[in-house]
KETI-70094 format. One record per residue (C-alpha): residue in three letters; chain; x, z, y. Coordinates in Angstrom, 3 decimals. Layout:
ALA A X Z Y
...
//
This chain:
UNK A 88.405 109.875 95.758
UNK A 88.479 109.040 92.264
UNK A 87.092 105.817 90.765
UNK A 85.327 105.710 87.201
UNK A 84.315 102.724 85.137
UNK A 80.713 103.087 86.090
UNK A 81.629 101.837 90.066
UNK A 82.058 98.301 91.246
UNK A 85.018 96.589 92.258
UNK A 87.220 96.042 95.418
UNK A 87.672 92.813 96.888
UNK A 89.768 92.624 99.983
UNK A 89.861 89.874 102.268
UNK A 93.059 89.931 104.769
UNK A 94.478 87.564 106.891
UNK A 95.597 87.039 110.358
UNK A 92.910 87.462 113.072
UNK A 91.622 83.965 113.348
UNK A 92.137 82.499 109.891
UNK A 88.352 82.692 108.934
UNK A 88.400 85.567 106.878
UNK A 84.761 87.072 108.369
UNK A 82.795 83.628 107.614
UNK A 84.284 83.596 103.881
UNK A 83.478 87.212 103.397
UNK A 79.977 86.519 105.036
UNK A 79.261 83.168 103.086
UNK A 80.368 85.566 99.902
UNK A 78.106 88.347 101.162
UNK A 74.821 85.414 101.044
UNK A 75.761 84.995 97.094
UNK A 72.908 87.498 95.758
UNK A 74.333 86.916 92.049
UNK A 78.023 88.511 93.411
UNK A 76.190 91.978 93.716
UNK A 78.419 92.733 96.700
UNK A 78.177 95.103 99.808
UNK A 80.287 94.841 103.227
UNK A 82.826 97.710 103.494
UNK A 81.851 99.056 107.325
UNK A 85.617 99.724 108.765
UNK A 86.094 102.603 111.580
UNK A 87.608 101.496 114.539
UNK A 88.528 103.122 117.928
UNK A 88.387 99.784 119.806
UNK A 85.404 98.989 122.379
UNK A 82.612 96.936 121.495
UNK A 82.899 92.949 121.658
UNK A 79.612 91.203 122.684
UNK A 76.709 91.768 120.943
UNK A 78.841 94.296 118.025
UNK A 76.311 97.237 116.570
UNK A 77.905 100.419 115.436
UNK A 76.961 101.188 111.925
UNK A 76.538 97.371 111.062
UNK A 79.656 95.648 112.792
UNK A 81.799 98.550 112.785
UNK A 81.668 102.377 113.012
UNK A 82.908 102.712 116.996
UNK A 84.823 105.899 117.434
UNK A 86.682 107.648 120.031
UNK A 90.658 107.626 119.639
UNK A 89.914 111.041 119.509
UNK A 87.296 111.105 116.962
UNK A 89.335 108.698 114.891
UNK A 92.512 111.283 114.898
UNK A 90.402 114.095 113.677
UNK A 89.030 111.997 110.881
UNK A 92.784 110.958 110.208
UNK A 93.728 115.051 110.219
UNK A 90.772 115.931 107.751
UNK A 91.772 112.524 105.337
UNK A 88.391 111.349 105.794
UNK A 89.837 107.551 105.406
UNK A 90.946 105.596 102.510
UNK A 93.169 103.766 104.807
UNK A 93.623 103.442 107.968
UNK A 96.195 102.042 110.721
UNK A 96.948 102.180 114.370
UNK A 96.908 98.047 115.365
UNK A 98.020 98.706 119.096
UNK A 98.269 101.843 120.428
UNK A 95.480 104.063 120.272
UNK A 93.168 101.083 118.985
UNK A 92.915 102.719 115.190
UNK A 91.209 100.827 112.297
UNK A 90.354 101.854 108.929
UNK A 88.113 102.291 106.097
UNK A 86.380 105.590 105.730
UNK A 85.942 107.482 102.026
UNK A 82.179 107.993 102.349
UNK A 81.770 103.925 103.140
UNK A 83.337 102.545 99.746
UNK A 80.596 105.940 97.612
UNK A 78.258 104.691 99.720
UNK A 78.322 101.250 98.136
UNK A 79.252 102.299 94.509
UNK A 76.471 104.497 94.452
UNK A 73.932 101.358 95.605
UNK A 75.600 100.073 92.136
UNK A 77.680 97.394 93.753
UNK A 80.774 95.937 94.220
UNK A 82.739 96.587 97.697
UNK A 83.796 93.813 100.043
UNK A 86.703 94.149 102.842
UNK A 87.355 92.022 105.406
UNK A 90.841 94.200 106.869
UNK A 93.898 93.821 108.053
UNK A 97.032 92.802 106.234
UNK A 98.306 96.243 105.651
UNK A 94.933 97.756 105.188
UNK A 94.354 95.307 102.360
UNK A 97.982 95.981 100.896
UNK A 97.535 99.587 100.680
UNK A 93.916 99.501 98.931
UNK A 95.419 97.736 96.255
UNK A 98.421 100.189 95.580
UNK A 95.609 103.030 95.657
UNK A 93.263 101.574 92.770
UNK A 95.403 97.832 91.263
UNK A 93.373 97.765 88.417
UNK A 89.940 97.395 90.185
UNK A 90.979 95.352 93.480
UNK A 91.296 91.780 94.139
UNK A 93.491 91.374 97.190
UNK A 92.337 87.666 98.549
UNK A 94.897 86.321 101.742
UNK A 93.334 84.254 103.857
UNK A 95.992 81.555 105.152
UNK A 95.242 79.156 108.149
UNK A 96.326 75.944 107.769
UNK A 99.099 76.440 110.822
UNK A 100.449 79.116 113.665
UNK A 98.793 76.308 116.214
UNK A 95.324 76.026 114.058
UNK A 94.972 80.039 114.487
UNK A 96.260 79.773 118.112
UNK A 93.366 77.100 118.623
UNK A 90.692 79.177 117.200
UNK A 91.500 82.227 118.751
UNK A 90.945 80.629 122.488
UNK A 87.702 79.146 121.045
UNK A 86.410 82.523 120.309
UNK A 86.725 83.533 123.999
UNK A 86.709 87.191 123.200
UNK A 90.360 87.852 124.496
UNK A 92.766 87.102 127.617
UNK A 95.944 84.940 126.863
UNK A 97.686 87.816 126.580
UNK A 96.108 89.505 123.542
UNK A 96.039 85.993 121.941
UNK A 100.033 86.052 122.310
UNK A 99.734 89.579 120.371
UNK A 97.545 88.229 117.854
UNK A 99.753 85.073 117.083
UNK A 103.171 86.884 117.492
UNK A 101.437 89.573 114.774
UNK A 100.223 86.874 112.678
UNK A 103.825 85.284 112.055
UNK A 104.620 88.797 110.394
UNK A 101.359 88.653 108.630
UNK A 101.741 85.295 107.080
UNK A 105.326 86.944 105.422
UNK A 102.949 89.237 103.477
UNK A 100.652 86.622 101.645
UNK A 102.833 86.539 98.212
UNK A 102.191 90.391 97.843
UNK A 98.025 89.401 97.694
UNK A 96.778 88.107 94.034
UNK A 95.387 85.142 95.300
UNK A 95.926 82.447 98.200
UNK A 93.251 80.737 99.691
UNK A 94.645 78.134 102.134
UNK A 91.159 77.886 105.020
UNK A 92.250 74.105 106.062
UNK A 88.553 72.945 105.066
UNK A 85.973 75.789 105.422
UNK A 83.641 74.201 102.348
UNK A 86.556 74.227 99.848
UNK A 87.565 77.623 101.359
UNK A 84.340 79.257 100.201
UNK A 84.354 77.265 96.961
UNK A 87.916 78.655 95.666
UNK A 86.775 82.253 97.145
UNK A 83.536 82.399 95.179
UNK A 85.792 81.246 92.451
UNK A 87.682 83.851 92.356
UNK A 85.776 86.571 92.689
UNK A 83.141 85.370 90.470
UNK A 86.020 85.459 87.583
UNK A 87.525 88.490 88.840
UNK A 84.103 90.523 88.816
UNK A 83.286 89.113 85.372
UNK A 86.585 90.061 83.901
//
């Protein structure tokens, strides 16, 4: 997949799961002058609540997901836990440059790192940092999506995740939700006029 001046740009969004980076990417997504389009991920996990395929995610079979894997139908992709795959399928990011717009992500830590080694000249790798291990703890019980013990996953993985933040280009610290969408719409208005 080759990229030529005439697409948009990439802006990923990682951060722990938790840290708020879904409501920044949607409150970026309501900002009709940004020109930008949600990146769809695959994933091989069931559906949570009320979750649509095709507009939440693209829900595949493990199975389905290895075969795309095999035929390198995915820009990136990683296996979370086992068998629970994520990643971010070619034909999503034409899709969008071909509406004439610029892609959004809203991935995983690696997922976000390795978009930006594949095109670092037209991504803007965003890390979303909660203001504490206990803050994300807190918010992931509030969500009541997951037992105790997939929270303990999701906090024990978030400690590694955290490490990563100084390999993003920018830091925005979600302590206050308002000033977190003010310094993301910052950036990305800059970055997409640059």
């Amino acid at each position: 997949m080759e990229k030529d001046n005439k697409q948009g740009k990439l802006i990923v969004f990682s951060a722990p799961s938790g840290s708020g980076k879904t409501t920044i990417v949607r409150h970026l997504l309501g900002k009709n002058d940004l020109n930008l389009e949600f990146s769809i991920s695959a994933t091989s996990r069931d559906k949570r609540g009320t979750e649509v395929d095709g507009k939440d995610y693209y829900f595949l079979s493990a199975q389905e997901f290895k075969n795309k894997i095999k035929n390198e139908e995915f820009l990136e992709w990683e296996e979370v836990y086992r068998d629970n795959f994520y990643g971010t399928l070619k034909t999503e990011v034409e899709r969008i440059w071909a509406l004439g717009k610029h892609v959004i992500f809203d991935i995983d830590v690696s997922g976000g790192l390795r978009i930006k080694r594949k095109f670092p000249d037209e991504t803007l790798a965003i890390f979303v940092k909660p203001p504490s291990i206990d803050a994300l703890k807190i918010r992931l019980k509030k969500r009541k999506t997951e037992s105790d013990e997939k929270i303990s996953m999701r906090v024990a993985k978030a400690s590694a995740e955290l490490a990563t933040a100084p390999l993003f280009d920018e830091i925005v610290v979600n302590d206050n939700l308002e000033n977190a969408f003010k310094d993301a719409e910052t950036l990305v208005t800059n970055f997409i006029n640059s």
